[in-house]
C-alpha positions as CSV (number, residue, x, y, z in Angstrom):
1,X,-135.9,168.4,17.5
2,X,-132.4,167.6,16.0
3,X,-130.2,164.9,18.0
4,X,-128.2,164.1,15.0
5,X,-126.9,165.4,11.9
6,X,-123.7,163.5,9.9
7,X,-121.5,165.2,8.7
8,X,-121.6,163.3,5.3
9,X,-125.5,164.7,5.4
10,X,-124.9,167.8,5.5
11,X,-122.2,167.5,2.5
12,X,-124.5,166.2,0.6
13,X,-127.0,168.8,1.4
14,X,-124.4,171.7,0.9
15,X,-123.3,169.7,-2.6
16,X,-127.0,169.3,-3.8
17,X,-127.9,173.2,-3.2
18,X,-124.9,174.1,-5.1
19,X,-125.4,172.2,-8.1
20,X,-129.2,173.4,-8.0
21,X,-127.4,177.2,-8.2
22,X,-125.5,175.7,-11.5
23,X,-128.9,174.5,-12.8
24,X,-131.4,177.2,-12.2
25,X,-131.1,180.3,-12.9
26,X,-132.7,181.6,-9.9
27,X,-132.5,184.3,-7.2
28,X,-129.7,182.2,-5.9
29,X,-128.2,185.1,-3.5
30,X,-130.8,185.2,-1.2
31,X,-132.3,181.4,-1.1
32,X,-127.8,180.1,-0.7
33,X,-127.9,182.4,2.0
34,X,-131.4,181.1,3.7
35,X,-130.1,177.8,3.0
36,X,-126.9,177.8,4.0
37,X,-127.5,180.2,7.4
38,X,-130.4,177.4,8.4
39,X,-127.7,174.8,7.9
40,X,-124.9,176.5,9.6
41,X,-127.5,177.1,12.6
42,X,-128.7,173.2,12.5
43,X,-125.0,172.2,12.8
44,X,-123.1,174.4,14.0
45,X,-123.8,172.5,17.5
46,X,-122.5,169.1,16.8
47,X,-119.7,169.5,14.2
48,X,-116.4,168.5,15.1
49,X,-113.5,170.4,15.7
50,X,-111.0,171.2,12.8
51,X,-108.3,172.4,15.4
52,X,-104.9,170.5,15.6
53,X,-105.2,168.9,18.9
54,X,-101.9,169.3,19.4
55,X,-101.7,173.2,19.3
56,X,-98.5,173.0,17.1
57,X,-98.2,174.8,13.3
58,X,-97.7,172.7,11.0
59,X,-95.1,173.6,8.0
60,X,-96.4,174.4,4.9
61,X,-94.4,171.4,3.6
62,X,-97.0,169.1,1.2
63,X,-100.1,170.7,2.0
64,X,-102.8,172.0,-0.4
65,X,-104.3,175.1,0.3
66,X,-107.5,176.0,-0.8
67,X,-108.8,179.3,-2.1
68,X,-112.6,180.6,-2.5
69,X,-113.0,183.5,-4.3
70,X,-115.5,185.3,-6.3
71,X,-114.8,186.8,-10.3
72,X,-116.2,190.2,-8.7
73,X,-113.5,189.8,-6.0
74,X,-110.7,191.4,-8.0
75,X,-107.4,190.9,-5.8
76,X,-108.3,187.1,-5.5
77,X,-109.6,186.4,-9.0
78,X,-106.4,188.3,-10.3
79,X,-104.5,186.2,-7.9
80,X,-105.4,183.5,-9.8
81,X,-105.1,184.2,-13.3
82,X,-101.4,185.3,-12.4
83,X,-100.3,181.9,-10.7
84,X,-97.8,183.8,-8.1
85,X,-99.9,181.7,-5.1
86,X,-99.0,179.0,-7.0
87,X,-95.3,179.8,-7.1
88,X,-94.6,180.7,-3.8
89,X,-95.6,177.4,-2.4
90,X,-94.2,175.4,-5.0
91,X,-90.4,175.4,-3.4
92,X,-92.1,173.8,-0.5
93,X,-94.5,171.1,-2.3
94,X,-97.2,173.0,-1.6
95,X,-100.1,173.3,-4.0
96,X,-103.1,175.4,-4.5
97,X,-106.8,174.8,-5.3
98,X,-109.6,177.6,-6.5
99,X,-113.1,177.5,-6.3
100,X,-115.7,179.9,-7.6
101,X,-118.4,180.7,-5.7
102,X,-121.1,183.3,-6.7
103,X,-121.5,185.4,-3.3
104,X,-120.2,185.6,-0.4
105,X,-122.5,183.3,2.2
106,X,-121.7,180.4,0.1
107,X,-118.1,181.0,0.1
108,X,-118.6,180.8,4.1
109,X,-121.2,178.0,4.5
110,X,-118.0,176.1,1.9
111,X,-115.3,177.2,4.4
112,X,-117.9,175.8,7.3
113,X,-118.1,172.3,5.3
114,X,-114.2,172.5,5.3
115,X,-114.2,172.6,1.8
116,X,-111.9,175.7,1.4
117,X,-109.2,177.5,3.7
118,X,-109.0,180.8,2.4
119,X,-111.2,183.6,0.9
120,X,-112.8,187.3,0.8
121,X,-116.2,188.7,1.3
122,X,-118.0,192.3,1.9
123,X,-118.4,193.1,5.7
124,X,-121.8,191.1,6.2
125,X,-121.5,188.0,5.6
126,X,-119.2,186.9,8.3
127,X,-121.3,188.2,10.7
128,X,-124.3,185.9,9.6
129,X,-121.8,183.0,9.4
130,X,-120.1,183.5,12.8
131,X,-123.9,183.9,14.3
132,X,-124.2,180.4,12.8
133,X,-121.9,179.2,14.2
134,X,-118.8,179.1,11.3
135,X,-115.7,178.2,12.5
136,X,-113.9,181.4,10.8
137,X,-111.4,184.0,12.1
138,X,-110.9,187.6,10.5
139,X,-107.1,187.8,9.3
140,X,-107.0,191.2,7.3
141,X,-109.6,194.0,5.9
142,X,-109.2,196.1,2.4
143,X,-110.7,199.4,3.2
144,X,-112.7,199.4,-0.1
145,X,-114.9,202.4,-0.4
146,X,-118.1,204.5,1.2
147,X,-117.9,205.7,-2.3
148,X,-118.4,202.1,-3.7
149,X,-121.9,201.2,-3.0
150,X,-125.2,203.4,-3.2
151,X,-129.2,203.5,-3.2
152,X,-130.2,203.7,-6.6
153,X,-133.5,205.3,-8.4
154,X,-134.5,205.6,-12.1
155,X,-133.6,208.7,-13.7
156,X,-136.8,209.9,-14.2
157,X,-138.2,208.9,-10.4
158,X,-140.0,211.4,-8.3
159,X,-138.1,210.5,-5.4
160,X,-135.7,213.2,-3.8
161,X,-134.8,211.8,-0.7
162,X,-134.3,208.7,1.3
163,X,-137.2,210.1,3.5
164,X,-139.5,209.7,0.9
165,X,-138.5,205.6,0.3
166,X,-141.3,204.9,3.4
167,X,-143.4,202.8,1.8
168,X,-141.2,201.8,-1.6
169,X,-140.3,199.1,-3.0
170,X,-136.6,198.7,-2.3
171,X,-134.3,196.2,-4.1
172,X,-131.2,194.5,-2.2
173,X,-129.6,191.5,-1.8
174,X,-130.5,190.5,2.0
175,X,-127.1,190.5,4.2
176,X,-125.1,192.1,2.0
177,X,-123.1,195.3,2.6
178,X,-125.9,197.2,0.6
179,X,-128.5,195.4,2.9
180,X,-126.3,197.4,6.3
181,X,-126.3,200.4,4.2
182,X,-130.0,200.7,3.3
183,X,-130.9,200.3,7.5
184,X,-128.4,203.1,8.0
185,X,-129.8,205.8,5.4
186,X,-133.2,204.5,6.7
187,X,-132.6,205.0,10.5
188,X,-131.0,208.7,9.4
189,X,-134.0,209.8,7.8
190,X,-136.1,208.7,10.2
191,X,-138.0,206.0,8.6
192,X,-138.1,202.1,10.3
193,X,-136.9,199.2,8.8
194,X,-140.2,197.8,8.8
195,X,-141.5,201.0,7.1
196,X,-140.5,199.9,3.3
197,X,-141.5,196.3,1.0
198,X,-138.3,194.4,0.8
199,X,-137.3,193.0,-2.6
200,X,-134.3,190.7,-1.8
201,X,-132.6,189.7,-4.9
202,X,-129.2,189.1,-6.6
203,X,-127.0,192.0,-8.6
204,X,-128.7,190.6,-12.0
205,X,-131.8,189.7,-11.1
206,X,-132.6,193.5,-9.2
207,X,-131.0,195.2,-12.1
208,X,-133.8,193.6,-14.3
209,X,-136.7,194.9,-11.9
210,X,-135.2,197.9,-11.5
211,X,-134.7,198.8,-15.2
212,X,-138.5,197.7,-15.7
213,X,-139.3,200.4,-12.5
214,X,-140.9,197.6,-10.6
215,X,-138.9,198.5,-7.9
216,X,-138.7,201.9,-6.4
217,X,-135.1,202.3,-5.6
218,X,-132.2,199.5,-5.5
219,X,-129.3,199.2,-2.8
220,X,-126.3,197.7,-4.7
221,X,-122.4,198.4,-4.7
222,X,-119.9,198.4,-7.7
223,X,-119.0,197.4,-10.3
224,X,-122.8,196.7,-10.4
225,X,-123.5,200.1,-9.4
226,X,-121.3,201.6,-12.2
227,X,-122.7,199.6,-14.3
228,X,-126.7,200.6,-13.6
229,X,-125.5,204.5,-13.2
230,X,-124.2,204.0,-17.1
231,X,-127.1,202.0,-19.0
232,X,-129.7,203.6,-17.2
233,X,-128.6,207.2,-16.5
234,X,-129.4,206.2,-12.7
235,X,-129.7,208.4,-10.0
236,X,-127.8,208.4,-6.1
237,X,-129.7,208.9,-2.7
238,X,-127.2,208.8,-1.0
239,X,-123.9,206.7,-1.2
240,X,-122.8,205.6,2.1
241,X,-120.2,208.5,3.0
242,X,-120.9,208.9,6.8
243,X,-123.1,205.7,7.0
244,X,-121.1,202.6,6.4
245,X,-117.7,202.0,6.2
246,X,-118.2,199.2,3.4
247,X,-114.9,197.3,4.1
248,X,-114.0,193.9,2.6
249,X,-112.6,191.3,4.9
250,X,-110.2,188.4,4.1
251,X,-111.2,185.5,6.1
252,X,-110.0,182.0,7.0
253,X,-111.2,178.7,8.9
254,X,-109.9,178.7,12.2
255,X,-108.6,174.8,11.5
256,X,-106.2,176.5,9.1
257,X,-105.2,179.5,11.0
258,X,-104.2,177.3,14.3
259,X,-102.5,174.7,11.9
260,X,-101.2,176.6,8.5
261,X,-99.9,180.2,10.3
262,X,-96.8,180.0,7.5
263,X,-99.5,179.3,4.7
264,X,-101.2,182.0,5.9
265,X,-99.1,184.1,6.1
266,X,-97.5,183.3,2.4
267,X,-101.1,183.7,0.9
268,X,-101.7,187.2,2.5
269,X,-97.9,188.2,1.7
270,X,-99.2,187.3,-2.0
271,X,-102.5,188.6,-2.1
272,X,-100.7,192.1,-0.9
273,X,-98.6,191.9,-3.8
274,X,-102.0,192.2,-5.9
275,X,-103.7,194.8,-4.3
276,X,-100.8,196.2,-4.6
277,X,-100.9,196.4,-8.4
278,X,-104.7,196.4,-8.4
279,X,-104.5,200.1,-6.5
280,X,-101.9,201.5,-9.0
281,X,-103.7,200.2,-11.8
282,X,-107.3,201.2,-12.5
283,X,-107.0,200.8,-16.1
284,X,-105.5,197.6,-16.1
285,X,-107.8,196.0,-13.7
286,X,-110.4,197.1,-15.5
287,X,-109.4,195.4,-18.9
288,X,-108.4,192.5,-17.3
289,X,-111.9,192.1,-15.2
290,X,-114.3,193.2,-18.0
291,X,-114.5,189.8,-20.5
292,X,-115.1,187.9,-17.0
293,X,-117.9,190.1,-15.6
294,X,-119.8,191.5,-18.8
295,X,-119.4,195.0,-18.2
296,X,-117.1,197.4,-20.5
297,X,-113.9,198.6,-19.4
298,X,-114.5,202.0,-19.2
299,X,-117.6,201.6,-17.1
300,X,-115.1,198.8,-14.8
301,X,-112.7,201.7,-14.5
302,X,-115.5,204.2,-13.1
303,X,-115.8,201.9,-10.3
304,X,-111.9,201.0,-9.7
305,X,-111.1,204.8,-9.5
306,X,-113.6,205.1,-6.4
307,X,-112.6,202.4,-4.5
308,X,-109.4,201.5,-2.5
309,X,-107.0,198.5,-2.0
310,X,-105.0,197.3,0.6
311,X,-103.9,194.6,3.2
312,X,-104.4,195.8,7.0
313,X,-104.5,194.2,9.9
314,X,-107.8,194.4,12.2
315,X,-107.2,197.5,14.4
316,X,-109.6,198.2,17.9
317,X,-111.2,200.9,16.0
318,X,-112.2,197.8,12.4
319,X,-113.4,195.6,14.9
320,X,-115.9,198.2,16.6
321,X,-117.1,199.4,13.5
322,X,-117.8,195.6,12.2
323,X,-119.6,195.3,15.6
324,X,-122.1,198.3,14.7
325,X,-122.9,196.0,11.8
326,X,-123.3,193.1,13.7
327,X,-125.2,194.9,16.5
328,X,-127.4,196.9,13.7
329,X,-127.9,193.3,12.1
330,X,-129.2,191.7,15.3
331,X,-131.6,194.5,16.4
332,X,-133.4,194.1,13.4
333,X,-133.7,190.4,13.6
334,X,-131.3,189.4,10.9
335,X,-129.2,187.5,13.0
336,X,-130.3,185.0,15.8
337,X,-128.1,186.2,18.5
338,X,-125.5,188.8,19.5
339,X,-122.2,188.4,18.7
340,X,-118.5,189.5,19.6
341,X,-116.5,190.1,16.5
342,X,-113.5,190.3,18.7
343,X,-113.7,187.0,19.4
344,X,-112.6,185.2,16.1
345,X,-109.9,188.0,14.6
346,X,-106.6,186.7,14.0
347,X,-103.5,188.9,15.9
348,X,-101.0,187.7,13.7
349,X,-98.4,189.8,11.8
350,X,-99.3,190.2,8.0
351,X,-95.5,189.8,6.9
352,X,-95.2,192.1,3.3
353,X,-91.4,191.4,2.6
């Protein structure tokens, strides 16, 4: 049984799985999210508080804030490149650090180290991290798409319906948004969740199986989806119109929300500004994302044209519908216990002067 657990152990432990996913080029979604949930979990009980004991902001006078972000997360990778983030603090001092990470459970087990303040992720991971115990809060959603992730087959496959996937071989990457999105089409058509072979892999390494038809059917959401639907002449099941909301959420550690509320507020006034252009600029985004991700422009626009931007606030009726997911995620065992998203989502005014 653990009774202790330094901090500057599990730092090391969170550094030396990370440079393992630079090294090997291995099915690094799934085992950084095994890893870093079992972590979170061993932790989570004896970590120290990041919270200003004093309960006052702070200004954003001097500080460094620090940004995760992901090359498929356009508004925050575009943020970037652009160097506005960067500009709005600097009047104050202020500066700002990036670091890439290559999904989203990383992202969070990074923000649970306190290695980064800031950052965005589909609607799943948080609930695995705040089941670990990840000092995180919700401060905004982007309403992304139902439009923007589907269940895949090949072309030629015999399969018809999601009934018929009882007994398949299904590729996904395990807590993703594709991963809620597969139970729900499953639990529609009747069949269990126990009643299909799970192949939980990354984007790259299911779209290799997939075009080889080792797999049956694949669960995976743009541009990655656009992308398979183009080279392989792919078919959909079902996208996940009626089934799952797919949102995105932008998250930050609670140390920073209770301490950095004008930072906070300056990084989502900025981020805005992007989605902003992002929405009103399919074609642009597209060229500007494609040299980063691999995948052609045209293909890059397919997916920006069936997706949606924006910077909202958590409403009553975001949070219940991220609570289905949590609730879906811990009937089925994904998650140790039940959670109450409510509990960690920032009420804050997003200020877009």
């Amino acid at each position: 049984m653990l009774t202790k657990f330094s901090s500057s152990r599990f730092l090391g432990m969170v550094f030396t799985c990370f440079q393992k996913f630079k090294q090997q080029r291995i099915p690094a979604f799934s085992l950084l999210f095994a890893v870093g949930l079992g972590l979170t979990l061993a932790v989570s009980a004896c970590s120290p508080s990041a919270s200003n004991n004093s309960g006052k902001t702070q200004t954003t006078s001097g500080t460094t804030v620090r940004i995760g972000y992901q090359k498929a997360s356009t508004v925050l990778y575009a943020l970037k490149a652009r160097g506005e983030l960067e500009k709005a603090f600097a009047a104050s001092g202020s500066s700002v650090t990036w670091s890439e990470f290559p999904a989203g459970p990383p992202l969070l087990e990074a923000l649970n180290a306190g290695s980064i303040d800031f950052g965005y992720t589909g609607e799943s991971p948080p609930i695995f991290a705040q089941a670990g115990g990840v000092p995180l809060v919700y401060v905004a959603y982007d309403p992304w798409s139902p439009k923007a992730e589907a269940i895949l087959v090949p072309k030629d496959s015999p399969i018809k319906s999601v009934a018929e996937l009882k007994g398949k071989k299904i590729a996904f990457a395990k807590g993703s948004n594709a991963n809620y999105l597969l139970v729900k089409a499953l639990e529609k058509a009747g069949v269990k969740y126990s009643d299909f072979q799970r192949v939980t892999l990354t984007p790259a390494d299911a779209r290799a199986v997939f075009e080889r038809k080792n797999v049956d059917a694949w669960a995976i959401w743009d541009p990655y989806l656009a992308a398979a639907e183009a080279a392989t002449g792919a078919r959909t099941l079902t996208d996940a119109t009626g089934l799952a909301s797919n949102r995105g959420y932008y998250l930050a550690a609670k140390s920073f929300v209770d301490t950095q509320a004008d930072a906070l507020k300056i990084v989502l006034n900025q981020v805005k500004k992007v989605s902003d252009w992002a929405k009103n600029n399919p074609s642009e985004v597209a060229k500007f994302l494609s040299p980063a991700l691999g995948i052609d422009a045209p293909v890059l626009e397919i997916a920006e044209k069936r997706r949606d931007y924006d910077v909202l606030p958590l409403t009553d009726e975001v949070i219940s519908k991220q609570q289905e997911v949590a609730d879906t995620f811990y009937k089925i065992k994904l998650i140790p216990k039940e959670i109450k998203v409510k509990e960690i989502v920032w009420r804050g005014k997003i200020n877009n002067s």
